[in-house]
N, C-alpha and C positions, 0 to 999 in steps of 0.2 A: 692572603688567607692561608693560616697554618692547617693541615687536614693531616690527622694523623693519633696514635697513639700515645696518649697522654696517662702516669701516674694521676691516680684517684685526688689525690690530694691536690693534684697542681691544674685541677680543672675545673674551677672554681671560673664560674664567666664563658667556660668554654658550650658551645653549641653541641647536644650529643649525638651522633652520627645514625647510631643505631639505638632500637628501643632494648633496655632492661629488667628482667624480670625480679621482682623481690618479695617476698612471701607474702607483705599486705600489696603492694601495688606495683602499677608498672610504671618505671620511668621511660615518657615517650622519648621518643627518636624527634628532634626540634628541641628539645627542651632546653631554655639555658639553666644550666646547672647551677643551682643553691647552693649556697653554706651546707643546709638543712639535705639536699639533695646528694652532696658528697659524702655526708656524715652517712642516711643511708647506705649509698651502696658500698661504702667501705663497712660497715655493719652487717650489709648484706655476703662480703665477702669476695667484692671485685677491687682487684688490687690496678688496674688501668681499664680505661676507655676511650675508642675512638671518637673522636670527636674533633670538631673545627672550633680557631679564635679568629676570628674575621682580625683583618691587618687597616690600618688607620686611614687606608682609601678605598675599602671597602664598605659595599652598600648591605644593609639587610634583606632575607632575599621577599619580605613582603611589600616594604618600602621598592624596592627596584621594582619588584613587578607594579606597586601603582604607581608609581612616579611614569613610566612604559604605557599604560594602563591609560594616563590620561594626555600624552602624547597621542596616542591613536584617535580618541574618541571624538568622533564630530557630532553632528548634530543627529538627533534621536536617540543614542547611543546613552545608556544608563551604566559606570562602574559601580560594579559589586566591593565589599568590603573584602581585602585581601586576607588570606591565611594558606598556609603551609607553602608561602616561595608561587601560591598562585593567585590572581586577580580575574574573574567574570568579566565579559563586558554584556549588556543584556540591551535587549529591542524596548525603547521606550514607548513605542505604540504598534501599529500591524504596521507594516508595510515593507517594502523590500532593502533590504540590503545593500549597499552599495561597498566595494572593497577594491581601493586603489592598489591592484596588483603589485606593480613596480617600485610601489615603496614600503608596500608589506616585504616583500622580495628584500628590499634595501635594510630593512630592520632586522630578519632573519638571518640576514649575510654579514652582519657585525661580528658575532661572537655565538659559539655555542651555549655560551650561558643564558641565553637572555632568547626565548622563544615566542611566539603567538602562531597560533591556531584559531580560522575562523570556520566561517562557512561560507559555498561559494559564493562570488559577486552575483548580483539578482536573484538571492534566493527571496523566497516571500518568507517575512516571519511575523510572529506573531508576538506581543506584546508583552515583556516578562520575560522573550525566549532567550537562550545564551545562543550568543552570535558568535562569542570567540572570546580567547582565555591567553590570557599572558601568563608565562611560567618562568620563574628564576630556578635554573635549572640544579646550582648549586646553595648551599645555608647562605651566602653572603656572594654577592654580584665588584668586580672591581668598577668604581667609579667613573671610572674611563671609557667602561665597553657600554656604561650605563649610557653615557652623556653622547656616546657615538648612534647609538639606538634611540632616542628621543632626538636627536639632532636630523637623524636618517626622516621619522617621521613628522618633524617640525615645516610648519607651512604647508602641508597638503592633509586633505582632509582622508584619513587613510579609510576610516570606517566611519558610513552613518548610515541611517535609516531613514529615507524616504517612507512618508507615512502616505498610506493610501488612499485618494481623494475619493466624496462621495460621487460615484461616477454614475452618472445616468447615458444607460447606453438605449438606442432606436434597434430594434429587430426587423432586418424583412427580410421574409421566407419568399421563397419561388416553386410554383408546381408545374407539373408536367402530367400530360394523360397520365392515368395509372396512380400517381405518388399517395400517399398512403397517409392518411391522418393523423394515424399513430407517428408517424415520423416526427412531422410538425410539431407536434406534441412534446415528443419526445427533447424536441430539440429547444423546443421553450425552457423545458423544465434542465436542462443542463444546464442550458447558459445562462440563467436565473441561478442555478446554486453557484456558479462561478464566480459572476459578478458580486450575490452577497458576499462570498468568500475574501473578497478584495474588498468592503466595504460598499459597494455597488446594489446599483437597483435595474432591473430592466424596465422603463419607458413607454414610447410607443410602440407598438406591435402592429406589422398589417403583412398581409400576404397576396402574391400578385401571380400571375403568370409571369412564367418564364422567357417573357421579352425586355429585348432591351428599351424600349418606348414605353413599358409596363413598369418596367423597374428606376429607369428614369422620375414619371412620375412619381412614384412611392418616397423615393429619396426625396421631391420637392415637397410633397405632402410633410415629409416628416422632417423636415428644417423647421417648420414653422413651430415646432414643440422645444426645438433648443435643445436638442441631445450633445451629450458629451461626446460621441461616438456611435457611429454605425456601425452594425453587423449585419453582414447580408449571408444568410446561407441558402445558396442556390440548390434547385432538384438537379444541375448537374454541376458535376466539378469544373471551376475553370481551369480551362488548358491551356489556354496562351492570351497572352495581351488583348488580342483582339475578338475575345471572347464576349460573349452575351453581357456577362456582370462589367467587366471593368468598360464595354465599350459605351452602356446603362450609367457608368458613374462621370464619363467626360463626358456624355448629352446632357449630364442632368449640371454640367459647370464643374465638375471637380478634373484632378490628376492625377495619373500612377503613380504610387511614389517605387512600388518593386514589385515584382510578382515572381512565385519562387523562395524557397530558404534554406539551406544545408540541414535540416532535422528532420527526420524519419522517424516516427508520422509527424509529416505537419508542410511537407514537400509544397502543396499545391495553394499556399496562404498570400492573399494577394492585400497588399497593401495600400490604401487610395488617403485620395484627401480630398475632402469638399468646403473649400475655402476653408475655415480653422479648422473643422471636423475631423477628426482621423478616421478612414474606413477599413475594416477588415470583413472581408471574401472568407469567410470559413471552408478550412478542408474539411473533408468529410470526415477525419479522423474525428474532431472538434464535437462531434455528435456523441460522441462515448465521453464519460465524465472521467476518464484518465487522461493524465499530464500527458502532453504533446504541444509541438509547436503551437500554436495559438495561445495557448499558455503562457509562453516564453513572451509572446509580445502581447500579450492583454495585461499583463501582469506592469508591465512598466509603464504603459499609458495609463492605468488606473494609478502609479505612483508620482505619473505626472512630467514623465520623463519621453522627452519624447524619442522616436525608434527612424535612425534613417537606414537606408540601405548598404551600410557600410555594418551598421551593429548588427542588422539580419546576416549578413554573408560573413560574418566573425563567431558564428553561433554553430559552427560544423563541428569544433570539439567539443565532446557531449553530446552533441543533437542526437546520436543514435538513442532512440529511446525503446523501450517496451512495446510489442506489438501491441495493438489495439484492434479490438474485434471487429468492428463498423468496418475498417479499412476496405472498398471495394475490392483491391489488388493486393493480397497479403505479400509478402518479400518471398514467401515459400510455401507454396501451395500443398493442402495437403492430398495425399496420397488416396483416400478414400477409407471407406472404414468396413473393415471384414470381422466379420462376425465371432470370425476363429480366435482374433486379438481383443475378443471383451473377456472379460474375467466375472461371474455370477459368483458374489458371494450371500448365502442364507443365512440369518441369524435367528439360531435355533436352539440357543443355551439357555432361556430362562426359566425361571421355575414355574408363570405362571398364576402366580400368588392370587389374582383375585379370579381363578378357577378353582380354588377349593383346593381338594386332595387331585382333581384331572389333569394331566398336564394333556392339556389343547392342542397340542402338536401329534402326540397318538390316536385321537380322536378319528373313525375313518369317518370318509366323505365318497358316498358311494365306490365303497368296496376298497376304499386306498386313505393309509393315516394322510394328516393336513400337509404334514412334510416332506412327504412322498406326492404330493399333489403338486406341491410348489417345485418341487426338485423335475419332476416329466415335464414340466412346464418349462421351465427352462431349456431341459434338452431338445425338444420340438421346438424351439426358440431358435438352437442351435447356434447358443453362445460356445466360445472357443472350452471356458471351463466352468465346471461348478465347484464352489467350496461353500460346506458347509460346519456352519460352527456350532458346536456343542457345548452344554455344561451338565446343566441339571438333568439326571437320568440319561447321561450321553451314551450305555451300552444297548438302551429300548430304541433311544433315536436313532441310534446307526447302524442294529437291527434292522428298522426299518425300511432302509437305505439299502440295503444289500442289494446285493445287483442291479444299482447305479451308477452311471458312466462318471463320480464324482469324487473329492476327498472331503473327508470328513476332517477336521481340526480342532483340538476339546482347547477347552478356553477355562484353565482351573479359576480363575478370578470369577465365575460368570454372576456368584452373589451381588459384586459390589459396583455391579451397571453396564449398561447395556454397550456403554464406551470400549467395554476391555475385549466384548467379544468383536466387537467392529474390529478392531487393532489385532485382536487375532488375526480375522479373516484376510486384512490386508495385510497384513506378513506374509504369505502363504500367496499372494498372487503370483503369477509370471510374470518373469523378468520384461518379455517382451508385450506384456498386454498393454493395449491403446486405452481403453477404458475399463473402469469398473463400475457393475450394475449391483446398487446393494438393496438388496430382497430382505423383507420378513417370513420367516416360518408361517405366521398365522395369519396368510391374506393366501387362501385358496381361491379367489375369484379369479386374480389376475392371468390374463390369457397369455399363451404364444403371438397371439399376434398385437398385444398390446406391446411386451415388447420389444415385438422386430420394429414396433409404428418407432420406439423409443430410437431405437438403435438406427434404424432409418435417416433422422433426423439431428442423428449427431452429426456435428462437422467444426471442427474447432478453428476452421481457417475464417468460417462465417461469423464465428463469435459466437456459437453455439455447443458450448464445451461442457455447462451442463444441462440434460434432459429431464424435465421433472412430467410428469404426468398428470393431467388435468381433465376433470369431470364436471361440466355447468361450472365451470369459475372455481372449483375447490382443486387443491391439488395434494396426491395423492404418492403410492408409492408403486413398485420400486422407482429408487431415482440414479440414473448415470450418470457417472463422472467421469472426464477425462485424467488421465494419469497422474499430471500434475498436481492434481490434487489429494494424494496419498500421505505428500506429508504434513498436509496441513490437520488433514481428520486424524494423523497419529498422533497427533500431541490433544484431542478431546480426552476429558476425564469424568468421569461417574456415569450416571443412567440417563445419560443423551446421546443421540444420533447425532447429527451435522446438519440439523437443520438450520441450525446459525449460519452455518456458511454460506446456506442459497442467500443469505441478506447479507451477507460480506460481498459476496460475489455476482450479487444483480446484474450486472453488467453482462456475464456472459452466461444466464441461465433463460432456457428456453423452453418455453410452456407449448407441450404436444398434447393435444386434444385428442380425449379418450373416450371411444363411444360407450362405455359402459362402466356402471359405478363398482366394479369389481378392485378397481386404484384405490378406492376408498375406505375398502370394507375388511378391517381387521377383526379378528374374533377375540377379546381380550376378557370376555365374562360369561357365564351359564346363558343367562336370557341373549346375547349374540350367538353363543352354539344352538340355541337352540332356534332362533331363527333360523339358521344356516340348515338346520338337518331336521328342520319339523317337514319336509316336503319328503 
């Protein structure tokens, strides 16, 4: 392959390196150059261009990348139509992944020219997804490094897609004094969206005490329905082989096949077999609908694949995963939560509009404007800071404020949604604050000791990271957040709060029961002021 600077004239056939600009259009960068093409840009006024002539054993670089392209592809594996030196290869239905390391490895190790990039071995994908891409790295591939790269992947199936069987899996739960319904519950409804997620259905369901003579039975009961797989999750974790669950699965005729895994969460996943059956012992992580070990191997028995004890104890690179709330025993405990390290910010910029010419916020309420109500409230609260955020008529609001232990923060956007003053306020927090509580100007009800109940009850080692407020089932404001979530509410735009985020983030938001409907009661119209202040 010639690559280099070639006379306008003598580049006829040649490949052009880089794109060119010409008063009506642009000649791209690939393009093989025209008669029609030349005559342009010598009209255009380029007297050379860089450009490649591929050499007589040289490949073109779309041809190499499919010719690469269908050397790799096994079975479920769909190639995309090549362009630009690149080829797709795409998931012909859900299911997982499979990617023969060592001779991906062996095709990559040919030549720089000639690359693939997948995704990793057992990921789960979904039907249409791009799994990995071959790239000819240069306009033209030489034939040689082509035929050593198809040769590297000839006879092993480098990449396919295992499609996901309809898996019908058996559930039993186990309780202990005390255990909690909601849990059970809880725990239906994960490993229901799981299984769908895999093409799966959950089965029979039954719930026993936490004996081993108890759960024995259950597992014979539920043979008889023909499940693809057990799942037992116990009211306690098992600890060792000869634990309540796995000693339950040899009485009831099965075998351990491992117990134990190298991924964090997912440490204590015990793995059984009841004659063809395969059993999984759920860790407690497994109750939170975040990825974690049990993941890792539900995901490949649902593909059909079976899991022995060699592929679990091979899963330690990568296995460190994301905390997960449920965790009984977090990796790092936290510290506790002082009151000094929450950050109060008010959102008190708006203009108000469906009060008239009032702005609601000046309004007093026994002898004190609304924002001066909610501001002393706070500080009897005896969060570490208050900020409060301004827009409309911000010199009457922060009059009002005067000699308050607080900062004030004007927020010139405040027209264009209630978004830009939040983004204010959290600008303006402390470096060192653990959470943020974000308040309304115009909910005078809410007490100090609503809340301290909030703040109380935060703990984000428990998986209670955010505190939202609740009144008979409705839930109310203000709501805490733990830190981490600062920058996901700074990228919200226009006139919303983050109430999206408590349904992003269900998993770790925790409803604190509040004895009085003051969480509820914003003042946003004349006939609500006047309720408020007809007494």
């Amino acid at each position: 392959m010639e690559f280099r600077e070639f006379p306008v004239g003598q580049a006829v056939g040649a490949i052009l390196a880089h794109s060119l600009r010409l008063d009506e259009r642009t000649v791209k960068k690939g393009t093989v150059l025209t008669a029609a093409d030349i005559a342009d840009l010598d009209a255009g006024g380029y007297a050379t261009v860089v450009a490649v002539k591929p050499g007589p054993d040289d490949i073109a670089e779309d041809d190499a990348a499919a010719a690469l392209a269908g050397a790799l592809a096994g079975g479920g594996i769909v190639i995309d139509r090549p362009a630009a030196g690149r080829c797709n290869l795409l998931a012909g239905a859900d299911g997982l992944l499979r990617v023969d390391v060592a001779a991906l490895d062996a095709v990559n190790l040919v030549h720089e020219s000639m690359t693939v990039a997948t995704l990793g071995d057992h990921a789960v994908v979904a039907r249409d997804q791009l799994v990995a891409t071959v790239k000819a790295i240069p306009y033209a591939v030489a034939a040689a490094y082509l035929r050593a790269a198809v040769r590297a992947a000839s006879g092993r199936q480098v990449l396919a897609v295992r499609p996901f069987r309809p898996l019908v899996a058996g559930l039993i739960q186990t309780r202990l004094r005390g255990s909690q319904p909601e849990l059970l519950d809880k725990t239906r409804r994960v490993l229901t969206q799981r299984l769908e997620r895999l093409g799966g259905r959950l089965g029979d369901e039954r719930c026993c005490e936490h004996r081993e003579a108890d759960i024995a039975e259950a597992i014979a009961a539920s043979i008889e329905r023909n499940p693809d797989l057990f799942v037992i999750s116990g009211a306690s974790a098992v600890a060792d082989r000869r634990d309540v669950v796995p000693s339950a699965v040899v009485r009831a005729g099965g075998e351990i096949v491992h117990f134990g895994m190298p991924v964090d969460p997912g440490n204590l996943l015990l793995l059984a077999r009841v004659g063809t059956i395969p059993v999984l012992a759920m860790p407690g992580c497994a109750r939170s609908p975040k990825y974690n070990g049990f993941d890792m191997v539900l995901a490949r028995l649902a593909a059909g694949i079976a899991v022995t004890p060699q592929d679990i104890m091979r899963m330690g690179v990568g296995g460190l995963l994301s905390e997960i709330p449920e965790r009984p025993s977090p990796r790092r405990k936290a510290a506790g939560v002082d009151h000094r390290k929450v950050s109060a910010i008010v959102l008190a910029a708006g203009r108000s509009s469906r009060m008239g010419d009032t702005n609601k916020l000046l309004v007093e309420i026994d002898g004190r404007a609304m924002v001066r109500r909610v501001a002393d409230m706070l500080a009897e609260a005896g969060v570490g800071e208050i900020i409060v955020v301004t827009g409309y008529q911000a010199e009457r609001v922060e009059e009002t404020l005067r000699g308050c232990a607080l900062r004030c923060v004007r927020n010139p956007e405040h027209d264009t949604g209630m978004s830009t003053s939040l983004r204010a306020g959290l600008k303006a927090v402390a470096a060192d604050a653990t959470a943020v509580l974000v308040c309304l100007g115009d909910m005078p009800l809410v007490g100090a000791g609503d809340v301290v109940r909030l703040i109380a009850e935060f703990d984000p080692a428990a998986g209670r990271e955010i505190c939202v407020p609740v009144f008979q089932g409705k839930r109310g404001n203000p709501v805490l957040w733990a830190r981490r979530f600062i920058g996901e509410m700074l990228l919200l735009e226009g006139d919303v709060g983050a109430k999206h985020l408590l349904f992003k983030n269900d998993d770790v938001v925790h409803e604190v029961v509040i004895p009085t409907d003051g969480i509820l009661t914003d003042i946003d119209t004349p006939q609500a002021l006047h309720e408020l202040t007809r007494f």
